[in-house]
N, CA, C and O of each residue as an XYZ file, in Angstrom:
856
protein
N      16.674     -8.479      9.178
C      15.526     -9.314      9.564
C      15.148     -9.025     11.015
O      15.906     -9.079     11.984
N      13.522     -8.629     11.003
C      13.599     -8.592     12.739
C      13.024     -9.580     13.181
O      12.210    -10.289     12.590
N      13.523     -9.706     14.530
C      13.288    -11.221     15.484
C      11.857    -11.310     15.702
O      10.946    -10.522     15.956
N      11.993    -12.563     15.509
C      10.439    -13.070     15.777
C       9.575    -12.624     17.149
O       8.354    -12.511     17.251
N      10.574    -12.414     18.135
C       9.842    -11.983     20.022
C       8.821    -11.063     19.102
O       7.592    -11.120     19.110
N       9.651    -10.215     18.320
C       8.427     -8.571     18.063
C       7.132     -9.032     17.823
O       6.306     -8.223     18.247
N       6.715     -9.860     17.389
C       5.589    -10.147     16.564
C       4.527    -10.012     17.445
O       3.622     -9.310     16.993
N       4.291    -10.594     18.895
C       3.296     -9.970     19.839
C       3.164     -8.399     19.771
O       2.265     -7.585     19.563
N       4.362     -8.385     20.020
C       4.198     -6.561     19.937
C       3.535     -6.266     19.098
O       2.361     -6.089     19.421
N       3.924     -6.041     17.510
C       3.118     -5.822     16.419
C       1.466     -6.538     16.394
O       0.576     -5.690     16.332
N       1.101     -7.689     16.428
C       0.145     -7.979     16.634
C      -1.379     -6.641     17.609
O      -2.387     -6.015     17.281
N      -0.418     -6.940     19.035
C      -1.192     -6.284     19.816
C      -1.238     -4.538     19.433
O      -2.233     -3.892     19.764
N      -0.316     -4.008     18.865
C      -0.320     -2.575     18.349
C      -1.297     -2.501     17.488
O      -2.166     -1.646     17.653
N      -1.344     -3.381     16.403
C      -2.331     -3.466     15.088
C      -3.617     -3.734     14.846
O      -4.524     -3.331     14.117
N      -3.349     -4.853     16.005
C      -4.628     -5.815     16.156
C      -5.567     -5.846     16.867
O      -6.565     -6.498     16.559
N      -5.455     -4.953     18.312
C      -6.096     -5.262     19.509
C      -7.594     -6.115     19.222
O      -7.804     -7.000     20.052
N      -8.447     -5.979     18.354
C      -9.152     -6.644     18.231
C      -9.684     -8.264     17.906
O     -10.763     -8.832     17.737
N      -8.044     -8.674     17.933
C      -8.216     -9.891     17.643
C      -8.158    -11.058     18.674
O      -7.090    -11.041     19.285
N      -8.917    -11.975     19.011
C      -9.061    -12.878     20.172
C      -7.804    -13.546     20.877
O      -7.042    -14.190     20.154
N      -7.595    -13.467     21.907
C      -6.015    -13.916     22.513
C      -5.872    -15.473     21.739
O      -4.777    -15.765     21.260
N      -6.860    -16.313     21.654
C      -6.413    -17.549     20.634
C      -6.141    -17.132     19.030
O      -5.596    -18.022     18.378
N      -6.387    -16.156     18.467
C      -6.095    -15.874     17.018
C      -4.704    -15.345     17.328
O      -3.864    -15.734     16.516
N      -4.286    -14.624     18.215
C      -2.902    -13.744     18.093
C      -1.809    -14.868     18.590
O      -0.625    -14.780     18.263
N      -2.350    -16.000     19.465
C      -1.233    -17.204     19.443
C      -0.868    -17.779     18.389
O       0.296    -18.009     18.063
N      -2.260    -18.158     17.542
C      -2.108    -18.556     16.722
C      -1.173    -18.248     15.468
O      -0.588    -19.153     14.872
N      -1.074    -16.895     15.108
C      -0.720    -16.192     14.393
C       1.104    -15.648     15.139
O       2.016    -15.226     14.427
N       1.155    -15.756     16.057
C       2.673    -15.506     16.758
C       3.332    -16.988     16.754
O       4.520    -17.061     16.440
N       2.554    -18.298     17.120
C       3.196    -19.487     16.586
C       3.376    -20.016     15.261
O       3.953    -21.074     15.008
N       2.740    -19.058     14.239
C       2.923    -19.665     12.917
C       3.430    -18.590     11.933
O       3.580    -19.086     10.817
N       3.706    -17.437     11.977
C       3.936    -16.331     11.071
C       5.301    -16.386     11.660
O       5.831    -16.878     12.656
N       5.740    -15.490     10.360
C       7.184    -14.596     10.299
C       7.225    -13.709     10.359
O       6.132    -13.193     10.589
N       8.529    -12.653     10.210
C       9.004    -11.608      9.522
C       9.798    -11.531      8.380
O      10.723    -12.339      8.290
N       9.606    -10.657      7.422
C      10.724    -10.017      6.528
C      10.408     -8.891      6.482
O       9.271     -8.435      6.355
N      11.768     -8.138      6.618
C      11.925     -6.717      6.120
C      12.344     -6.157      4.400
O      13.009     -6.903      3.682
N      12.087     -5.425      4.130
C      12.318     -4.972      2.700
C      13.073     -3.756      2.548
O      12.567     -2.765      3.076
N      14.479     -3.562      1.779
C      14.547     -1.973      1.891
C      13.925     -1.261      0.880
O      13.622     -1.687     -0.235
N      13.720      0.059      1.420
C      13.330      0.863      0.572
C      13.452      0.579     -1.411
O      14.443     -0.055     -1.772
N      12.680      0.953     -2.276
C      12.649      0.652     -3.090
C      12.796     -1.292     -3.694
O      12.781     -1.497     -4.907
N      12.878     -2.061     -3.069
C      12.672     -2.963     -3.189
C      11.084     -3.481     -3.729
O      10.023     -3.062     -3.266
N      11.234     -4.464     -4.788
C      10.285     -5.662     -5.321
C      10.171     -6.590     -4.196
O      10.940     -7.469     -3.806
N       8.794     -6.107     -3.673
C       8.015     -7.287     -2.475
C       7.257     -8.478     -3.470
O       7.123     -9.653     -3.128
N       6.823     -7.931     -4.700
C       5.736     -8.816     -5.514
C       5.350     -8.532     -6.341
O       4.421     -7.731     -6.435
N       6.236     -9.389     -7.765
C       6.372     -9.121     -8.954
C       4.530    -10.141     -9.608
O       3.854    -11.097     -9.228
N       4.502     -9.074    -10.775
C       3.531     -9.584    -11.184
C       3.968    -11.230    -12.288
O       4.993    -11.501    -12.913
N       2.723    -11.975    -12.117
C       2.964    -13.482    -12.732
C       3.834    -14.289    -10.990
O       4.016    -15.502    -10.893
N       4.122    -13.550    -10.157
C       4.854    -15.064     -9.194
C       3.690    -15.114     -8.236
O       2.826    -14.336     -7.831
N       4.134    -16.684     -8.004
C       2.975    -17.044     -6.925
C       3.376    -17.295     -5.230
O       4.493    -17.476     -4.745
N       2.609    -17.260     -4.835
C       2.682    -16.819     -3.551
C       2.863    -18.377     -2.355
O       2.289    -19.464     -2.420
N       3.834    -17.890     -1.407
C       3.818    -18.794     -0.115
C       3.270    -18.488      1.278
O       3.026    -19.306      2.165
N       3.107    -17.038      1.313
C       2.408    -16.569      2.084
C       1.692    -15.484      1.778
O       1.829    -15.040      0.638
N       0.802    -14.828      2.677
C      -0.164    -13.413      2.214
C       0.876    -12.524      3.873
O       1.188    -12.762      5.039
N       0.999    -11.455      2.795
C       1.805    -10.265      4.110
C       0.957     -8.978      4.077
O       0.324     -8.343      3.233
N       1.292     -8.875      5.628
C       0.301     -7.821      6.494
C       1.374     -6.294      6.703
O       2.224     -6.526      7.563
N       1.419     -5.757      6.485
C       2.397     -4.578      6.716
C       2.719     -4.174      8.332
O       2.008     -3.234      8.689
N       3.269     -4.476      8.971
C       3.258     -3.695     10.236
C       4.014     -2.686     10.129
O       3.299     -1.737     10.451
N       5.434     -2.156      9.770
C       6.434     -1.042      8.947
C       6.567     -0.751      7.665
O       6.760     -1.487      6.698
N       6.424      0.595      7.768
C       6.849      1.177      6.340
C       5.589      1.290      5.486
O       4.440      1.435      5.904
N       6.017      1.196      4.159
C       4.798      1.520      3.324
C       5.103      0.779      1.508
O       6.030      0.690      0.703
N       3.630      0.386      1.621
C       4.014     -0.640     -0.093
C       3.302      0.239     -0.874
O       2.362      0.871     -0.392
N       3.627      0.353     -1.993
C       3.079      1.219     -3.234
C       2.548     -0.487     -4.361
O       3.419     -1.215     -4.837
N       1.056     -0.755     -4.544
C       0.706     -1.487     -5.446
C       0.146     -0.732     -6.937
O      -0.689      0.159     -7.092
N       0.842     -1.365     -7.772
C       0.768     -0.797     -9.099
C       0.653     -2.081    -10.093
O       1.452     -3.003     -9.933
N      -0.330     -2.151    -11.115
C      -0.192     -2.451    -12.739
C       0.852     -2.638    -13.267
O       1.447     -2.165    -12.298
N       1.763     -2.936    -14.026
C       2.464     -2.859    -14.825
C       2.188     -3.354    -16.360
O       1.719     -4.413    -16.775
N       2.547     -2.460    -16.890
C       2.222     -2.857    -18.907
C       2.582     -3.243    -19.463
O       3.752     -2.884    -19.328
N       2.541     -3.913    -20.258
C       3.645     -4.670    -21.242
C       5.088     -3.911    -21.613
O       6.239     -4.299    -21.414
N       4.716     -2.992    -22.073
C       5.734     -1.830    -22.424
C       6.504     -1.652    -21.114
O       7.636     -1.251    -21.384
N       6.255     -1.850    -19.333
C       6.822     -1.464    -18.539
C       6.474     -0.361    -17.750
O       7.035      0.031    -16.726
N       5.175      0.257    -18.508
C       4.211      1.574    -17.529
C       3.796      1.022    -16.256
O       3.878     -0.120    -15.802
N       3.368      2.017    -15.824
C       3.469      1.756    -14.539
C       1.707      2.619    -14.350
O       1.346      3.691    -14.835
N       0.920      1.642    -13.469
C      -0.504      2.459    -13.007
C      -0.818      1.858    -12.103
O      -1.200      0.693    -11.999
N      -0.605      2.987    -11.070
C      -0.823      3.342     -9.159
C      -2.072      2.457     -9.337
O      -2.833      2.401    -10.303
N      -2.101      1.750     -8.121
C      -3.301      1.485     -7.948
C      -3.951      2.068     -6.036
O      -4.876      2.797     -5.679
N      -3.061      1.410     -5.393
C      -2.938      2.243     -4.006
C      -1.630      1.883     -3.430
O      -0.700      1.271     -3.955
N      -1.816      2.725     -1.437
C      -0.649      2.532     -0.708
C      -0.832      1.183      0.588
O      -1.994      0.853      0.824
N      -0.272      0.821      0.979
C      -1.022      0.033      1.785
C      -0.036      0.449      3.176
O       1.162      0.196      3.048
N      -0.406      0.961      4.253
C       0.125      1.680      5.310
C       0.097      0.355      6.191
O      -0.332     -0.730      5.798
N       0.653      0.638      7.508
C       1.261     -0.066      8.747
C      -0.330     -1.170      9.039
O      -1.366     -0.584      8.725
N      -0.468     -2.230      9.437
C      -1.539     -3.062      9.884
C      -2.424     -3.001      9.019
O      -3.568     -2.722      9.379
N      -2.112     -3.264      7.540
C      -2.880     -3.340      6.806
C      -2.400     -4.116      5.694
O      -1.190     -4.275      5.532
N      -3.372     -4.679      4.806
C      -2.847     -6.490      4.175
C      -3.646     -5.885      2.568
O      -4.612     -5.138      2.414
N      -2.771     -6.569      1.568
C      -3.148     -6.441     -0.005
C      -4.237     -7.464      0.037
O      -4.061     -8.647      0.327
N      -5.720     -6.743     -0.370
C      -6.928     -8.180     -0.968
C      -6.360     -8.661     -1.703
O      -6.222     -9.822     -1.317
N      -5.748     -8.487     -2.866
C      -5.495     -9.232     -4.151
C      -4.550    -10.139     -3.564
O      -4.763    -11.221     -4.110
N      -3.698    -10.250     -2.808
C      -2.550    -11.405     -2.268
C      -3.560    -12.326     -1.534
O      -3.373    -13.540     -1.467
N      -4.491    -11.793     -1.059
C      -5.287    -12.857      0.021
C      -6.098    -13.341     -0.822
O      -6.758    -14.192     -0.227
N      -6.465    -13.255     -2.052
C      -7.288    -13.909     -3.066
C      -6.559    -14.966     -3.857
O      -7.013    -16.060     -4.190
N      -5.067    -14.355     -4.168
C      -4.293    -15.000     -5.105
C      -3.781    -16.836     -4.283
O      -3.875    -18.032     -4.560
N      -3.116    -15.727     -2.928
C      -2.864    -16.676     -1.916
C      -3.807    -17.912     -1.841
O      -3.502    -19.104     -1.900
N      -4.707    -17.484     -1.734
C      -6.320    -18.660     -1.191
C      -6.275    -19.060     -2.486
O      -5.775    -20.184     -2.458
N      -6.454    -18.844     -3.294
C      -6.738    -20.026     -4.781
C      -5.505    -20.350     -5.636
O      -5.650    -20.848     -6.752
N      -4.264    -20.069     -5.115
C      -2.604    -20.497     -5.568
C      -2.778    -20.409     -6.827
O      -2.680    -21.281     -7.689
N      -3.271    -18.372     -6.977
C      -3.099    -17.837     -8.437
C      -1.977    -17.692     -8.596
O      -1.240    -18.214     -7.760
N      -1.449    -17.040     -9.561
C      -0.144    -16.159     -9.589
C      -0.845    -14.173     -9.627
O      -1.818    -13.735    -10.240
N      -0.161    -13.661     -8.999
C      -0.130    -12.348     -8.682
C      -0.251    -11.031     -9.977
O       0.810    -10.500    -10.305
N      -1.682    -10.518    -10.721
C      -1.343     -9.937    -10.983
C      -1.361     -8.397    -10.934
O      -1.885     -7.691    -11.796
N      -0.598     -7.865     -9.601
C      -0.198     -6.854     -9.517
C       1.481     -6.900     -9.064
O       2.149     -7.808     -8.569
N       1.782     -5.694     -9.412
C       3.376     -5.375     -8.437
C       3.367     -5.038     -7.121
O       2.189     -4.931     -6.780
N       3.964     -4.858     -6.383
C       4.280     -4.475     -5.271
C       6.034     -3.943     -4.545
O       7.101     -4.556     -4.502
N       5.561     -2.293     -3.976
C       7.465     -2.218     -4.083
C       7.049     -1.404     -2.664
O       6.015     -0.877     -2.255
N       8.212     -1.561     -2.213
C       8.661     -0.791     -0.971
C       8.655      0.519     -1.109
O       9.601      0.959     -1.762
N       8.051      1.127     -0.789
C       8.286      2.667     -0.564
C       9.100      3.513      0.538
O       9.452      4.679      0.357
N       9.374      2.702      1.807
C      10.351      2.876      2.687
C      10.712      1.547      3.073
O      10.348      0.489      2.561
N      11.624      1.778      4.230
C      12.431      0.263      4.694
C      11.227     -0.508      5.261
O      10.902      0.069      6.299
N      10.488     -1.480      5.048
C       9.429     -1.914      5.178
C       9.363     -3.335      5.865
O      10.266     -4.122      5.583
N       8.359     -3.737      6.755
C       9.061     -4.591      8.034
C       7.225     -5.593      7.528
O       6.139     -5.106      7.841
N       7.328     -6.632      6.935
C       5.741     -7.748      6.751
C       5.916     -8.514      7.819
O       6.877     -8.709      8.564
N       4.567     -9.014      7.762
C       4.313     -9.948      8.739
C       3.522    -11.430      7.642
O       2.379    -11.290      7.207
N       4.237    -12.568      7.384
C       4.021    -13.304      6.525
C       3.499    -14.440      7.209
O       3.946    -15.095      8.151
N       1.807    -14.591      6.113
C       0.889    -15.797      7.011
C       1.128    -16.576      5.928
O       0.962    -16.325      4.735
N       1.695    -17.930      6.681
C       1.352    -19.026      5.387
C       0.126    -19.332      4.824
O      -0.995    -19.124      5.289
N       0.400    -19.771      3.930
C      -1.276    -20.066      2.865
C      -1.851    -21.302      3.334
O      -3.016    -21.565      3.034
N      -1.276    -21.959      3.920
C      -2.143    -23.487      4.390
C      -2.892    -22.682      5.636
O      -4.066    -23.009      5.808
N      -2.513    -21.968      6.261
C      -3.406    -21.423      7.612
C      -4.414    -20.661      6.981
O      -5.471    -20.709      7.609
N      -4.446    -20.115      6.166
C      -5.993    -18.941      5.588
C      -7.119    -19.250      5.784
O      -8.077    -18.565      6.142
N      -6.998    -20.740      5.453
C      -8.214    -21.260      5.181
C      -8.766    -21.896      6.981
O      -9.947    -22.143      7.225
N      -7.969    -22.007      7.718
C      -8.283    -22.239      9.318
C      -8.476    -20.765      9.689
O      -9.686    -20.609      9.529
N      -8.044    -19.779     10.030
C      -8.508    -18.187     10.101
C      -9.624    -18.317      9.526
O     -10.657    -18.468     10.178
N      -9.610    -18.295      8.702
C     -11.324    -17.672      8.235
C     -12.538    -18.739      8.866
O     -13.691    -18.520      9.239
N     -11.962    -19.613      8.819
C     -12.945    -20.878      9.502
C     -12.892    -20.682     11.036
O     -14.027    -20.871     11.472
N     -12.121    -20.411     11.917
C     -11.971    -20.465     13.056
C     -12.513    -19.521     14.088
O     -13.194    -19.702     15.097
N     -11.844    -18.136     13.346
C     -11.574    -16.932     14.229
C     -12.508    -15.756     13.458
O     -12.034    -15.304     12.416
N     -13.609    -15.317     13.846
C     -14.197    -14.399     13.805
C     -13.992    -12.930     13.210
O     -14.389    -12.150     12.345
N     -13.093    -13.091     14.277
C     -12.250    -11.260     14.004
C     -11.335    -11.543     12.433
O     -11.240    -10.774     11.477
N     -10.852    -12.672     12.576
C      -9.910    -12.642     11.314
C     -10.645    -12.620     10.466
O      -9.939    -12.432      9.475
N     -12.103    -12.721     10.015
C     -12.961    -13.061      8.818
C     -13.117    -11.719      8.930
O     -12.458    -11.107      8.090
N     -13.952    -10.829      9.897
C     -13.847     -9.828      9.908
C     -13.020     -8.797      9.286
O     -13.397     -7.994      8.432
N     -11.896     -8.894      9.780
C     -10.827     -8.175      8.843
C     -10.497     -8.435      7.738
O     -10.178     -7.419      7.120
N     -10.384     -9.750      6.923
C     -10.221     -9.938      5.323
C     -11.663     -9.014      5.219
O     -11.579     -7.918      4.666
N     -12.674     -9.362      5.631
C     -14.223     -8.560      4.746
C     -13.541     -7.008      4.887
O     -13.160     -6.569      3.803
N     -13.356     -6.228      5.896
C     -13.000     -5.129      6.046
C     -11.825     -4.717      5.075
O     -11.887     -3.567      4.639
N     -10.716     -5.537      4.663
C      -9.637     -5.032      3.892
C     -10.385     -5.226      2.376
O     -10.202     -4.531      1.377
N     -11.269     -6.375      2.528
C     -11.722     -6.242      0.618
C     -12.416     -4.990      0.738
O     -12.198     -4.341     -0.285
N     -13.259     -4.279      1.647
C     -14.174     -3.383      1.341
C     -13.621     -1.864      1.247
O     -14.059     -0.856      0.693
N     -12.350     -2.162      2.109
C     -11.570     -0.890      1.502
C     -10.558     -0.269      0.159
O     -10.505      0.720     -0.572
N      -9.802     -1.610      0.400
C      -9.035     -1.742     -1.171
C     -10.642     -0.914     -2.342
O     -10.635      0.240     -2.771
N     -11.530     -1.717     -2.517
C     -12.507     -1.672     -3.071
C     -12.943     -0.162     -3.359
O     -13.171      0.342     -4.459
N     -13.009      0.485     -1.989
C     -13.390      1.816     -2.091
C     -12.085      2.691     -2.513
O     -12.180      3.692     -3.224
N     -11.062      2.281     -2.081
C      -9.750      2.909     -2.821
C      -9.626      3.176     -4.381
O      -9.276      4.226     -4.921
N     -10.063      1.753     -5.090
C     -10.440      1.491     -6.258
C     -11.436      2.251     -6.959
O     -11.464      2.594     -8.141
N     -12.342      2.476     -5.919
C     -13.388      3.141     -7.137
C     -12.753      4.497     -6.841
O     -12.367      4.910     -7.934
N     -12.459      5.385     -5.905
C     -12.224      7.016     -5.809
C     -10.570      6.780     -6.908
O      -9.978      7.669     -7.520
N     -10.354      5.893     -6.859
C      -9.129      5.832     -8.179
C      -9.719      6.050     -9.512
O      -9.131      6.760    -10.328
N     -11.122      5.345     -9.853
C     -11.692      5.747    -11.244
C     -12.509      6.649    -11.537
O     -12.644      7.225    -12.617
N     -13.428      6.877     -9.964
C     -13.387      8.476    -10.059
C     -12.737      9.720    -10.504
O     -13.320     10.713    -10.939
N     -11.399      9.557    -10.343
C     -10.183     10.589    -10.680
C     -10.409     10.297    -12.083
O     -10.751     11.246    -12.788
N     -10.321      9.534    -12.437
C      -9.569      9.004    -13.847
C     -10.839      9.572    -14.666
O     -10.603     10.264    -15.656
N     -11.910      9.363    -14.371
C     -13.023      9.324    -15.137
C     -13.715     10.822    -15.276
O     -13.980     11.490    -16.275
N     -13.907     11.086    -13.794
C     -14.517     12.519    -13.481
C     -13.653     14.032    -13.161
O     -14.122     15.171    -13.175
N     -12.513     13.679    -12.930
C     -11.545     14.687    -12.723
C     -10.827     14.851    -13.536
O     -10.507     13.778    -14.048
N      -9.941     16.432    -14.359
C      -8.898     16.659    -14.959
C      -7.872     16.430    -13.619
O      -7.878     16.128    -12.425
N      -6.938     16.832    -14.817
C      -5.342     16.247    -14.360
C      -5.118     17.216    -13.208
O      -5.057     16.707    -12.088
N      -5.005     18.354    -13.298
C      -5.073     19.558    -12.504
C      -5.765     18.992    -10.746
O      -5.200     18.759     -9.677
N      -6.942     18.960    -11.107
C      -8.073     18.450     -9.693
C      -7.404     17.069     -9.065
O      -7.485     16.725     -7.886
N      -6.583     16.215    -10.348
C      -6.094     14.715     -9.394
C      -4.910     14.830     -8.897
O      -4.574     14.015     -8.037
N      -4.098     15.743     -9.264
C      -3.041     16.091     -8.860
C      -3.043     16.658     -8.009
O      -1.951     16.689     -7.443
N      -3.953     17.300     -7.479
C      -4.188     18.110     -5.777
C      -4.842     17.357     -5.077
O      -4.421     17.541     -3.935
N      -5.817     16.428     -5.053
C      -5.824     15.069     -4.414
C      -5.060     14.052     -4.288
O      -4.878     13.450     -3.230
N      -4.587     13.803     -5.298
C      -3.757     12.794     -5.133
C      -2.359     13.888     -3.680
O      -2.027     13.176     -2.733
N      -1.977     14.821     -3.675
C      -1.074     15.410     -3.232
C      -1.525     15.706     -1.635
O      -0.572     15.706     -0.856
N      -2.898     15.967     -1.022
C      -3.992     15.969     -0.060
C      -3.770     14.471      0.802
O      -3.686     14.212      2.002
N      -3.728     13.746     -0.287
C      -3.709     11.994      0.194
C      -2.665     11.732      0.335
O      -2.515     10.694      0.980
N      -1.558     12.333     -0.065
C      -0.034     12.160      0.547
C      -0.111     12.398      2.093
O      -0.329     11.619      3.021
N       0.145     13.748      2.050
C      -0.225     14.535      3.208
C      -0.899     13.754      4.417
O      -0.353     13.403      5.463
N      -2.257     13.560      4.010
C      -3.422     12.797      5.188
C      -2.628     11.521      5.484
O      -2.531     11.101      6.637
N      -2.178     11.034      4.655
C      -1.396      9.401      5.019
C      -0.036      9.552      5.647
O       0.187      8.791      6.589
N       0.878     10.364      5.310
C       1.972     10.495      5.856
C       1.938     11.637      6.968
O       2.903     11.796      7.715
N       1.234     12.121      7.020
C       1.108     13.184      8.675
C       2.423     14.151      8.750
O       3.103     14.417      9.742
N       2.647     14.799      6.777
C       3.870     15.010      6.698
C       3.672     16.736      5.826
O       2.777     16.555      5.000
N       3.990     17.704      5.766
C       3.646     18.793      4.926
C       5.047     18.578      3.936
O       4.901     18.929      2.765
N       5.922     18.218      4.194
C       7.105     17.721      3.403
C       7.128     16.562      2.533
O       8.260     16.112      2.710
N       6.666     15.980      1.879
C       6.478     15.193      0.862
C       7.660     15.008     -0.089
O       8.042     15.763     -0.983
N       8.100     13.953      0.267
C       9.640     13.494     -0.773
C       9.085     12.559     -1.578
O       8.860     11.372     -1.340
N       8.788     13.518     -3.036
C       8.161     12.594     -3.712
C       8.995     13.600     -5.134
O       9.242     14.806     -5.172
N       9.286     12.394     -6.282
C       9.955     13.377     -7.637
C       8.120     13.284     -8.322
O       7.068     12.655     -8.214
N       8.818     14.495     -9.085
C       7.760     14.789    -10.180
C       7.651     13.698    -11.317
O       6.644     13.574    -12.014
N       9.010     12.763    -11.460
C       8.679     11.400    -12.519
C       7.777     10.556    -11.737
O       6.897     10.042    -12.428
N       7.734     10.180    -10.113
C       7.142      9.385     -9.463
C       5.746     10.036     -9.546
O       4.941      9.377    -10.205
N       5.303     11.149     -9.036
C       3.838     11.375     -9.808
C       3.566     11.061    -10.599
O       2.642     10.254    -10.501
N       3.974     11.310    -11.796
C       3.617     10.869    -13.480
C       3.241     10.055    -13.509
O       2.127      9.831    -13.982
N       4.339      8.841    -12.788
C       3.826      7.911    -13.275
C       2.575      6.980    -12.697
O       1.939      6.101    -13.279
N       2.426      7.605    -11.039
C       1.171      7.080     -9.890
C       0.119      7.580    -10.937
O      -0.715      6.764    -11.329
N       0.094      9.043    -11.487
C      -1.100      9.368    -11.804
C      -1.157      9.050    -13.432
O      -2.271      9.319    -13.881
N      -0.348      8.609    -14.298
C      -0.302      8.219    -15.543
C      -0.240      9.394    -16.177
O      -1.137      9.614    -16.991
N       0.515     10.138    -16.031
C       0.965     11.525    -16.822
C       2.073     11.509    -17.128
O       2.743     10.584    -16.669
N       2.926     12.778    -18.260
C       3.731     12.607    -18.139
C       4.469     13.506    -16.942
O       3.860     13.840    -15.925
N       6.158     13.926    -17.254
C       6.649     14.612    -16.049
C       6.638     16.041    -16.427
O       6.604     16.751    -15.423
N       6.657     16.751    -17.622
C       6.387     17.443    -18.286
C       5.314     18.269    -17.470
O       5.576     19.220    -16.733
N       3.495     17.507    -17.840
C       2.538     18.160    -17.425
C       2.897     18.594    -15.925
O       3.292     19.703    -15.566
N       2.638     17.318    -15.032
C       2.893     17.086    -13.919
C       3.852     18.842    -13.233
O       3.328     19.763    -12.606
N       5.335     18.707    -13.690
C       5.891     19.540    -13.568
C       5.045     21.318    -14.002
O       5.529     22.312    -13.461
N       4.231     21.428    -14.653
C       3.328     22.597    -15.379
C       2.913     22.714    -14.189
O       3.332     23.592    -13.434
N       1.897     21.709    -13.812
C       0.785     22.049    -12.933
C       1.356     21.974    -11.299
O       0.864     22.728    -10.460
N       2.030     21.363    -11.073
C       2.828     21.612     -9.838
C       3.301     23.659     -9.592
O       3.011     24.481     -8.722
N       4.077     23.718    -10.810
C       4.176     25.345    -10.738
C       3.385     26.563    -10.138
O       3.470     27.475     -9.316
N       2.261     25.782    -11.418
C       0.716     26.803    -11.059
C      -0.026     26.624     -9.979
O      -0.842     27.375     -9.442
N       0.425     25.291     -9.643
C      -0.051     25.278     -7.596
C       0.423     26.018     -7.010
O      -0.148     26.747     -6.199
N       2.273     26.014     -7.434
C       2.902     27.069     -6.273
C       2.433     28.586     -6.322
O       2.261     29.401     -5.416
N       2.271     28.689     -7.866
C       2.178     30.259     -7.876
C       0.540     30.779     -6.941
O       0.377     31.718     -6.161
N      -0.386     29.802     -7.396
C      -1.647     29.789     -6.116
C      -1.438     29.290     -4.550
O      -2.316     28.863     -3.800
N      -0.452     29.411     -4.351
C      -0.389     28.994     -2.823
C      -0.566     28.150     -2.143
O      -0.827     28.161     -0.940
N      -0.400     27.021     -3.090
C      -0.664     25.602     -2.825
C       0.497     24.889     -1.848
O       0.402     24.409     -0.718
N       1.413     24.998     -2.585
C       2.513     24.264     -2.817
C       3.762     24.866     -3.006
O       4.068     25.357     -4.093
N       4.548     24.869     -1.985
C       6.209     25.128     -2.500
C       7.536     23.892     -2.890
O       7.883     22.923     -2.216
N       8.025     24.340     -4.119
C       8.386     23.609     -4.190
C      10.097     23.562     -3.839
O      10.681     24.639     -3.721
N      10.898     22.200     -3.672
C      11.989     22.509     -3.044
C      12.503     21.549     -4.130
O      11.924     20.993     -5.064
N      13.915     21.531     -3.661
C      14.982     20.585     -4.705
C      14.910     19.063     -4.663
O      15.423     18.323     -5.502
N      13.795     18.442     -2.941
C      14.082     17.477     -3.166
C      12.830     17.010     -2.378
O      12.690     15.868     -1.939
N      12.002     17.947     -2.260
C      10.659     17.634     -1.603
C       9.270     18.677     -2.338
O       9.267     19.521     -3.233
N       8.315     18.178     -1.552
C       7.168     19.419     -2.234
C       6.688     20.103     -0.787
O       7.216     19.269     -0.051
N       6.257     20.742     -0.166
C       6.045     21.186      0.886
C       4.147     21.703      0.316
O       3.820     22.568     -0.496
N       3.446     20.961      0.965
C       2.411     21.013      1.141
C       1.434     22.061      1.815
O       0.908     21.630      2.841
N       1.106     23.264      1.473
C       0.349     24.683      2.232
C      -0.946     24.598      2.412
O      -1.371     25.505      3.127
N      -1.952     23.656      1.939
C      -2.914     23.707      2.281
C      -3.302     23.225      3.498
O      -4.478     23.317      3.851
């Protein structure tokens, strides 16, 4: 668990835009929890006590199917907050998406009785819920774009591009079952077309990473 002092810190790293009365506000009333890696932040059907903002690490939000499939929906990186929790949160739905840790992952948790004073109060904070619905949003549609307008081949080198651009990493520790299942394939294909990247100069592949050449 990290100590509460950090939370200015994080704030002002994330936030600079937010009014010195919103970041008191938000340093006298928020928490922390950390998550390790692979950990359940937010199972689908539970309901919520607070809405969390990511300042560490990285959340992978996904669907889940009856059967137990699994369909990516996005990532949500450092100073950045799930719409669907801030919707669920504000009308004390129950949650339906998942949410898992993708590394050791460090939230910043706003209680749900304050949402409704933020958005009423503080400017910048309205600001930013409008800004996080409008991105989730656009995440969403270039997600059904893929699905709709692209073969498997073309989403699999985007989707692999968007690793890359987000993690600032040419090393990508990612398995070929964990594709499958972000992009709803099996590991089979996945594994095909990964090959025929390498053999085009895409992509090398290693025992426990993908190394990214473009």
């Amino acid at each position: 668990m990290k100590d509460k002092a950090v939370i200015p810190d994080y704030i002002n790293q994330f936030f600079p835009q937010f009014e010195p009365a919103l970041k008191e506000k938000l340093q006298d009333n928020c928490s922390l929890k950390s998550f390790a890696q692979g950990e359940i932040m937010m199972k689908t059907g539970q309901y919520f006590r607070s809405t969390m903002i990511i300042v560490e690490g990285r959340v992978k939000l996904y669907r889940q199917g009856e059967d137990g499939e699994e369909f990516f929906m996005y990532y949500i990186e450092p100073g950045g907050a799930c719409a669907l929790s801030m919707i669920c949160a504000a009308k004390q739905e129950a949650s339906e998406i998942t949410a898992k840790a993708v590394d050791d992952t460090v939230a910043l948790l706003i209680p749900i009785p304050l949402m409704d004073d933020l958005m009423r109060d503080y400017k910048s904070w309205y600001y930013f819920v409008i800004e996080t619905y409008r991105n989730r949003y656009e995440e969403l549609l270039v997600l059904i774009d893929h699905i709709v307008f692209k073969a498997m081949d073309e989403r699999l080198e985007l989707y692999l591009n968007r690793q890359y651009e987000k993690l600032q990493t040419r090393q990508l520790s990612i398995t070929h079952q964990e594709i499958a299942r972000d992009l709803n394939s099996s590991r089979e294909v996945i594994s095909r077309l990964l090959k025929k990247m390498e053999q085009q100069g895409k992509v090398k592949l290693h025992r426990s990473f993908i190394e990214w050449l473009k």
